[in-house]
C-alpha positions in Angstrom: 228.0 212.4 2.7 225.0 210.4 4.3 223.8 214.4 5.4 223.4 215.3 2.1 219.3 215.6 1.3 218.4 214.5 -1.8 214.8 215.8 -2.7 212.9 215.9 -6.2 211.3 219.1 -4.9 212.8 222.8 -5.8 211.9 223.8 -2.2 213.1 222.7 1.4 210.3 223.0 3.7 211.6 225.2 6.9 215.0 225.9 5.2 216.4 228.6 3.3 219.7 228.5 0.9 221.9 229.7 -1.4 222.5 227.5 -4.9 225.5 226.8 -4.9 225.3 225.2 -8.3 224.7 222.2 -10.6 225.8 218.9 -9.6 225.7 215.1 -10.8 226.6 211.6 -10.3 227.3 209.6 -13.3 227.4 205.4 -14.0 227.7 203.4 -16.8 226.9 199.4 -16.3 227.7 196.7 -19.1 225.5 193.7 -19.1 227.3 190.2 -18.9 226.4 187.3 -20.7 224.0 185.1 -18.7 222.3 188.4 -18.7 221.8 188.8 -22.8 221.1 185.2 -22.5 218.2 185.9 -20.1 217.1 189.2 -22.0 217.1 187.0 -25.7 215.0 183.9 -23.5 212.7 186.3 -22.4 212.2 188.4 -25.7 210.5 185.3 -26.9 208.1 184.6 -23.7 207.6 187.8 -22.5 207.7 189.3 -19.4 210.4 191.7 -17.0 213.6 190.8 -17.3 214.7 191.0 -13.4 218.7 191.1 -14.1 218.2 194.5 -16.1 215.8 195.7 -13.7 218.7 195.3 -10.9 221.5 196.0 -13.2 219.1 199.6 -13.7 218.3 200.0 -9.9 221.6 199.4 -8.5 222.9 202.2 -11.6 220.9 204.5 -9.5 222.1 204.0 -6.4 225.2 204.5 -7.7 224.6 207.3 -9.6 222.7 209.3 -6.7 225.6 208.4 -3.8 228.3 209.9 -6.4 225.8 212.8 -6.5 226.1 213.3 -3.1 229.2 212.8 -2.6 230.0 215.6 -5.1 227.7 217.7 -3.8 229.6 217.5 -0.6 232.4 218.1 -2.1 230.9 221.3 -3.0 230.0 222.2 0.8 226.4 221.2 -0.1 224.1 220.4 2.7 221.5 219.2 0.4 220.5 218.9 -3.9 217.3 219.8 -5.0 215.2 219.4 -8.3 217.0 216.1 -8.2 216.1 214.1 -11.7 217.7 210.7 -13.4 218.5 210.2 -17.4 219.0 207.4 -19.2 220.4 205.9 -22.1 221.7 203.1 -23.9 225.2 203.1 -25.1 225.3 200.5 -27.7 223.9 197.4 -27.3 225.4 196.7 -24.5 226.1 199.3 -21.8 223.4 201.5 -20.1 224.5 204.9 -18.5 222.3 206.6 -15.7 222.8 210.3 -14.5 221.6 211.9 -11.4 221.6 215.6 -11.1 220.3 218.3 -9.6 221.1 221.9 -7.7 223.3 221.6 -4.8 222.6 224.0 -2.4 224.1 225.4 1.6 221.4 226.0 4.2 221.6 229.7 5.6 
């Protein structure tokens, strides 16, 4: 699975492929309470609230190894056009996708 190029670009530079098709990694993270508690302090000072930033950042990560890891699945050597969505579910719960086109070197 660590094989598996990831890339933002539709083209491989020095490869050629076949798509193989679309795949995707999916996560969805609840926050706890300390973090809400941090989040409500800091809606009245201002400022980043670092817990969801690392709650958001480790999402991805997730979110792109279960990409890979379905891409292989697929007999992918690499994913291409690879782009992240984002939403919130509730108040409470954030969901990221990663997805892309998995494709096999010729």
């Amino acid at each position: 699975m660590a094989d598996i190029l990831v890339t933002t670009t539709e083209r491989i530079p020095g490869q050629e492929y076949q798509v193989i098709g679309e795949v995707f990694g999916l996560t969805t993270q609840s926050k706890n309470v300390i973090r809400n508690i941090g989040a409500s302090l800091k809606n009245v000072v201002g400022g980043e609230i670092k817990d969801y930033t690392k709650m958001l950042d480790e999402a991805r990560n997730v979110a792109v190894d279960r990409l890979k890891q379905n891409a292989a699945n697929m007999g992918a050597d690499a994913v291409v056009m690879m782009r992240f969505d984002s939403g919130s579910i509730g108040t409470d719960m954030q969901s990221v996708a990663a997805y892309g086109t998995a494709v096999k070197y010729l």
